[in-house]
N, C-alpha and C positions, 0 to 999 in steps of 0.2 A: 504494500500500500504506500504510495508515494505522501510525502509528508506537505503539508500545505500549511502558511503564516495563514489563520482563518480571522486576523485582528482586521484583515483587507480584503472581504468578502461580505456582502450581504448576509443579515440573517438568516435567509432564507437558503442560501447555499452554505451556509455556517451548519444549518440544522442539515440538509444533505449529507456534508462531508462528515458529520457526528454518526450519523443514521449508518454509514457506507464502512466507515471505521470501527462501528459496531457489531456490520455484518463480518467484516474482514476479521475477527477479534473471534467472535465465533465460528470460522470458518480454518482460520489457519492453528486455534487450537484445540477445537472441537473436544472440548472436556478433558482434553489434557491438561494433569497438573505439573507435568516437568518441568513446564519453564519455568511456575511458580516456585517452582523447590529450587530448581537451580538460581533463581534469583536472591532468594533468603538464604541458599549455601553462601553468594559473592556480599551477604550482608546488606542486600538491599529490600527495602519494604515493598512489599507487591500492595493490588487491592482487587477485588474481587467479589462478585452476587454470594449474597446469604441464599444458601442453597432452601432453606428454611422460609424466607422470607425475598423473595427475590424484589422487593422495593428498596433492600437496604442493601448498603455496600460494606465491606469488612476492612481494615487494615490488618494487616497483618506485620509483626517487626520479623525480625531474624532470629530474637531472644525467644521468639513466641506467643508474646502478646496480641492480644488480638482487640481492634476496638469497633465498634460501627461507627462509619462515621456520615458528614454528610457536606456535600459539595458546594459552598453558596459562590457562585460567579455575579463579578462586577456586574452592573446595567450596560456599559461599554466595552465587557468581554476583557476591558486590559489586566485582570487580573482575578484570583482567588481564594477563597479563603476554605481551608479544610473544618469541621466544626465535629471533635467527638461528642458522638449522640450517647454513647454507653459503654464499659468495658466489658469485655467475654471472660 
């Protein structure tokens, strides 16, 4: 999947390439969790659907900790804020 600045596209092609990124995400790891683990072996935090609750998203660290969290984006896309909802 080719990577695109989306700070320089329309909303509407913003929610495409989200949409397209989505399917791609599901398609190149089709419920595989290796990349997940191999990423938490090199220490880095993955995130991932609560298989439980597929409306919430998980962090996960490399120690094991596990949080749900929740994604709030700018009104102008230039930036993010992560917000833990609860820990696991």
């Amino acid at each position: 999947m080719p990577t695109q600045d989306v700070n320089n596209i329309s909303p509407k092609e913003q929610q495409q390439y989200f949409d397209d990124f989505e399917k791609w995400i599901e398609t190149e790891f089709n419920g595989d969790d290796s990349a997940a683990e191999e990423q938490l072996k090199a220490g880095h935090v993955v995130f991932y659907e609560n298989d439980a609750n597929p409306d919430e998203v998980i962090r996960e660290f490399p120690d094991g900790r596990r949080e749900v969290v929740q994604t709030v984006i700018a009104e102008d896309n230039s930036s993010y804020e992560i917000i833990v909802v609860r820990e696991l």
